[in-house]
Every structure is written in structure tokens, then in C-alpha cells.
C-alpha positions in Angstrom: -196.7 93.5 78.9 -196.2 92.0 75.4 -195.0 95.0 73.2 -197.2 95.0 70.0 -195.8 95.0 66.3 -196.6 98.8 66.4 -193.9 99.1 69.1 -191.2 97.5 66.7 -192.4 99.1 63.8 -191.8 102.7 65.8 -188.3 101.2 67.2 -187.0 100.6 63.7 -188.0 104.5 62.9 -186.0 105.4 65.8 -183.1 103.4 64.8 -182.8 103.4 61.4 -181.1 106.4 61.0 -177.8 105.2 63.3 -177.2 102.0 62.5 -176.2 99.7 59.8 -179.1 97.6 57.4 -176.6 94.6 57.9 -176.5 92.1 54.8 -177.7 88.8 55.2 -175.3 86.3 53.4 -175.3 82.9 52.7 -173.4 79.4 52.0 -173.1 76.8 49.6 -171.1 74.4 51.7 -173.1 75.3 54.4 -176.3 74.3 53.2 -175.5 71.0 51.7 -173.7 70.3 55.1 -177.0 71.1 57.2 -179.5 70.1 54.1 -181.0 73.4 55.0 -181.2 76.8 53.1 -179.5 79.0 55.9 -179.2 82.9 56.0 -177.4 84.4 58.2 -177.9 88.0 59.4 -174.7 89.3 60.1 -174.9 92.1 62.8 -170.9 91.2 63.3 -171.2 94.2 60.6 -173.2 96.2 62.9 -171.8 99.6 63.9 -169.3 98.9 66.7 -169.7 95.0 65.8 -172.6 93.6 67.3 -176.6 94.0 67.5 -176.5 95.9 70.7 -176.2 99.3 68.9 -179.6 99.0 68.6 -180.7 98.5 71.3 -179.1 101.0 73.1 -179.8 103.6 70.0 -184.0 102.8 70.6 -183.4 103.3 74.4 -181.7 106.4 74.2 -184.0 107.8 71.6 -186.8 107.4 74.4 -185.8 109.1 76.8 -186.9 113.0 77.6 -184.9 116.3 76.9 -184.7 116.5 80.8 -183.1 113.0 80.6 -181.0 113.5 77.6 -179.4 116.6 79.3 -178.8 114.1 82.1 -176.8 111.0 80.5 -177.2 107.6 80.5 -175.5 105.3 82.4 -175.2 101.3 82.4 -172.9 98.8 83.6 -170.8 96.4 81.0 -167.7 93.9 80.3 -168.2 94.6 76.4 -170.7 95.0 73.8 -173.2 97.0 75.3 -171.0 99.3 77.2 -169.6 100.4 73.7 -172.9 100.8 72.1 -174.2 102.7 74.8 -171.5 104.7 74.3 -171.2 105.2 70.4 -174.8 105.8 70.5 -174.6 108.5 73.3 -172.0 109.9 71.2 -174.3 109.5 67.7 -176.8 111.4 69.4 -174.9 114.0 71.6 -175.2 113.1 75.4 -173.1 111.9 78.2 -172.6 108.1 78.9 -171.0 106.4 81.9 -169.8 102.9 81.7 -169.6 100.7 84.4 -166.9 98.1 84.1 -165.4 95.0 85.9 -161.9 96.3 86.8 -160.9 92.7 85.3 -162.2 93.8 81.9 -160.0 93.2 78.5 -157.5 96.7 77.9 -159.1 96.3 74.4 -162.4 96.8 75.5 -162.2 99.4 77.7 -160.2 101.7 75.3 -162.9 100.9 73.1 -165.7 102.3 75.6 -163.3 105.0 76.1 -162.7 105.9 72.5 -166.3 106.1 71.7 -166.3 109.1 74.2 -167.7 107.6 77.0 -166.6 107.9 80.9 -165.6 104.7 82.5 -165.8 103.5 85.6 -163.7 100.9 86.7 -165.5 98.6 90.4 -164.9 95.1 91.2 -165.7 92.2 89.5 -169.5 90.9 90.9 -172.1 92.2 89.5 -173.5 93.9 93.1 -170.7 96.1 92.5 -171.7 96.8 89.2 -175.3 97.6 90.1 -173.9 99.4 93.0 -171.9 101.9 91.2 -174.5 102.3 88.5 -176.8 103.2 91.1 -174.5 105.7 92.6 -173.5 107.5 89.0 -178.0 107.8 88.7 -177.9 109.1 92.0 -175.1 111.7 91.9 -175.0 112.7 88.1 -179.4 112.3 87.8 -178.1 109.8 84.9 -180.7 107.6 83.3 -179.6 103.7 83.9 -180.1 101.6 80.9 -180.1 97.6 81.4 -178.2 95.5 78.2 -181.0 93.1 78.2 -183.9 93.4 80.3 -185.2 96.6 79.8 -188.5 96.8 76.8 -187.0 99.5 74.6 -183.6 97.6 74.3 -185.4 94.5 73.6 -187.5 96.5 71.1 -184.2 97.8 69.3 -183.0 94.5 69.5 -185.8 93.2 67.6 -185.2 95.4 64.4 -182.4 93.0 63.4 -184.8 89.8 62.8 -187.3 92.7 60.8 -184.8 93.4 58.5 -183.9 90.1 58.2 -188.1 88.8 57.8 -188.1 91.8 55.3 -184.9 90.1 53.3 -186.3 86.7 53.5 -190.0 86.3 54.3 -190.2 82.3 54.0 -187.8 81.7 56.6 -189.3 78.7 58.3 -187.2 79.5 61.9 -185.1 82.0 63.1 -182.3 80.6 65.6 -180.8 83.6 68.0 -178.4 82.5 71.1 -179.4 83.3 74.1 -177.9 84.6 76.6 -179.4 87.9 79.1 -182.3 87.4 77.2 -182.8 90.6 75.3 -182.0 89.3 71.3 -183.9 86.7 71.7 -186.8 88.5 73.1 -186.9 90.9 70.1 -186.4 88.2 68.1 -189.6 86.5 68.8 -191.7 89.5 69.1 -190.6 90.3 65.2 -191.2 86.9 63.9 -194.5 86.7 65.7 -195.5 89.8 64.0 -193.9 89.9 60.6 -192.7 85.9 59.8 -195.5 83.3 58.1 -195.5 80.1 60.1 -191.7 80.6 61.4 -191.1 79.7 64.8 -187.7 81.0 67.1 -185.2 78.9 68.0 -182.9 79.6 70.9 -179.0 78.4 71.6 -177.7 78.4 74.5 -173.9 76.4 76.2 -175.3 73.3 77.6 -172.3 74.5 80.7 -174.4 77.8 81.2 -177.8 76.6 80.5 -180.3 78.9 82.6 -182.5 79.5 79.9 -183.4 76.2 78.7 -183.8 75.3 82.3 -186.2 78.5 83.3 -188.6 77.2 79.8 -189.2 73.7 81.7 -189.6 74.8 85.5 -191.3 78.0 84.8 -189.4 80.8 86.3 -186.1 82.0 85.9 -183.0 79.8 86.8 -179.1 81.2 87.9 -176.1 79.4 86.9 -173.6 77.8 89.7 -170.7 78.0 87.0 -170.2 80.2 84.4 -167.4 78.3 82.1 -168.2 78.3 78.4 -165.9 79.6 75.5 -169.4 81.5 74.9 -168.8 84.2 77.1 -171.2 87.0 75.9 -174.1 84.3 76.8 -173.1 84.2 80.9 -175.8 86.2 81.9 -179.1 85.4 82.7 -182.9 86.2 82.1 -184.9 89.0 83.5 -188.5 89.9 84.8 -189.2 91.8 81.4 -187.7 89.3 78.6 -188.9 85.9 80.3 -192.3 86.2 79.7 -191.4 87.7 76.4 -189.2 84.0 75.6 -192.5 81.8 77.4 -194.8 83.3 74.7 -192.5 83.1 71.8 -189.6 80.5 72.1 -190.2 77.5 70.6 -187.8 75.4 72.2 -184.0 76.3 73.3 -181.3 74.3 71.8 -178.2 73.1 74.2 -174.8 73.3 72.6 -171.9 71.4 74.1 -168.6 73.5 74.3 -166.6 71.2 71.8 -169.8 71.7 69.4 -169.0 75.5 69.8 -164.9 75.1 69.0 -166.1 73.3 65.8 -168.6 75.6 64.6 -166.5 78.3 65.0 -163.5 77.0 63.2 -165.9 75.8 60.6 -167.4 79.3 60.2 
């Protein structure tokens, strides 16, 4: 199903009140050097640093009393493990993080410092489903996916509103891509709210699963998973995919040396 703008608009309502209206700034240098006019919203300002708080802020705020009462539970290296848990904390109820036992120190004192309970399993991700499954089963926990689940793409999707609201000529809107979910809700919001803009995707040419599913039709896995890009490893689900195949234009392939210069440049 292909959420409807009415679905984002009542996301952003849900949302609004927990996370950051991040500024969109912009570049001299940059421009000339692209010959473009480039904005770039920056949810690096985002409440615990990245667009995943809301995400996991919409999918919270769906669930029941019964479910609230319950907790939520997912399973992360990173970014949305801490938002689930900041947001569980935000709006009072249990969270239980599932991590990688190979995870940074740093990030899980940060899942632990936003209140939530971590659990440490090894390093594949049928561990991580496995122990997620077990937390729902035991605690009655509600399991919330980072990217392939409609109300976190929905959340997700807020970020290019605001940013359609700040500038409504933009021509494209280019989101990376990686388990799908940003650049889901990316495409639903500039379908609905952008004039003749189109979405761009970006995605390491050495983890490029994405690019491949848009030619052959269904969704492709990666053999290796080396890329400096290492939020973008994951790969497409059953809910986003036919989300990207109605609304991404095209998906760009980024070499890694590409990446190292961009982001010394930036």
C-alpha cells in the first residue's frame, strides 16, 4: 500500500512536538563548484544526531495504551537503537535494544544513556532477529523495524516536508540510501508536496543492492559489505521497495574514493 499525503501530514502532527525543525543551510563554494543552487537539510542537528528520531517518534506514537504499557523493542548497531530509545524515553515507555556484541563502546553507552535496556547477541543479523523475537515474546514488547516498517518510513518522510516547506522550487531532492526507509519517505513527500521535483538516490557503488533491485525488479543482497558508508549496509524491504519503484527516479553509484573527497570537502 502507497501511504497517501494525508498519512504524512498526520505523521508530522505526531512528531512535531519531539523533535527538532532542522535548518536547511547552504554554500557559496558549493554551488559554484556543482553550478547548482544546493540546500542541504541538515538532520545531523536532529535530536540524538540523525533523521531516525523521527521515525521511531511516529512509530511509537502509533502504537495502543496496551502496547505502550508493553515497550518497544528493535534491534541496532547505531542510530536507530538510540532514537528508539530517546524517543521511548520522550514519551515514557520501556525500550530494549538489540545490539551486535561487536558494536562501538560509544554507541552503546549512548543507547544506554538514553535509558534504554541493551541487549548484547552476536554479530549476524539472525541473532539479532532472534533475540528481538525472544524480548516480544517474553516481555509482550512491540518490535519496531529501522527501515521497513510504514510508520517509520512515514516519520522519516517529515524531514523532506519541512525541507519542500523551506524551499518549494527544489527541482530534486537527493537522499542515500541504504535500508530503504529515508528514501521511501522521501519520495512519498516530494510526490505529494514538491512541483515537478523528482528523488534522487546515493548509494556505495561497493554496496550497491538498491540500484541493482531498480533494474531487475526485486530486491538484491550484497556479497560484501565494505564501504567507508557504513550506515548504508543494509538492504531493502517488502514495504519500502515498492515505495522506491514508484518514486525513485534513478539511484546514483558513488565510488568509495568519491565518498573520502566529499567528505573532506564538506
Amino acid at each position: 500500500m502507497i501511504p497517501t499525503q494525508q498519512n504524512i501530514l498526520n505523521a508530522y502532527s505526531n512528531v512535531k512536538l519531539y523533535v527538532h525543525r532542522t535548518p536547511v543551510l547552504t554554500s557559496s563554494y558549493l554551488d559554484r563548484l556543482s553550478g547548482a543552487s544546493l540546500y542541504f537539510k541538515c538532520e545531523n542537528f536532529q535530536k540524538m544526531g540523525a533523521f531516525k528520531m523521527r521515525g521511531a517518534v511516529n512509530a511509537i506514537q502509533q502504537l495502543s495504551e496496551a502496547q505502550k504499557q508493553q515497550g518497544v523493542v528493535t534491534h541496532s548497531s547505531g542510530n536507530f537503537g538510540q532514537a528508539v530509545a530517546l524517543a521511548a524515553k520522550n514519551l515514557g515507555i520501556k525500550a530494549y535494544v538489540v545490539m551486535p556484541n561487536n558494536a562501538p563502546s560509544v554507541k552503546i553507552e549512548a543507547v544506554k544513556g538514553y535509558g534504554a535496556e541493551v541487549i548484547l547477541c552476536e554479530p549476524t543479523l539472525e541473532a539479532r532477529e532472534h533475540t528481538s523475537e525472544a524480548i516480544v515474546q517474553k516481555n509482550g514488547a512491540t518490535f519496531l523495524h529501522p527501515s521497513n516498517q510504514l510508520e517509520v518510513i512515514l516519520g522519516n518522510a517529515t524531514a523532506a516536508l519541512e525541507l519542500i516547506e523551506d524551499q518549494p522550487n527544489l527541482e530534486m531532492v537527493l537522499a542515500p540510501v541504504g535500508g530503504g526507509g529515508l528514501i521511501a519517505g522521501t519520495a512519498l513527500s516530494v510526490r505529494y508536496f514538491g512541483k515537478n521535483c523528482q528523488t534522487i538516490g546515493a548509494e556505495p557503488l561497493a554496496v550497491n543492492d538498491a540500484y541493482r533491485s531498480l533494474q531487475s525488479g526485486r530486491i538484491e543482497s550484497n556479497e560484501v559489505s565494505s564501504t567507508i558508508a557504513d550506515g548504508l549496509k543494509t538492504q531493502l524491504g517488502d514495504v519500502n521497495f515498492p515505495i522506491i519503484q514508484q518514486g525513485v527516479s534513478e539511484i546514483i553509484c558513488v565510488e568509495e574514493a568519491e565518498i573520502i573527497t566529499a567528505m573532506r570537502l564538506i
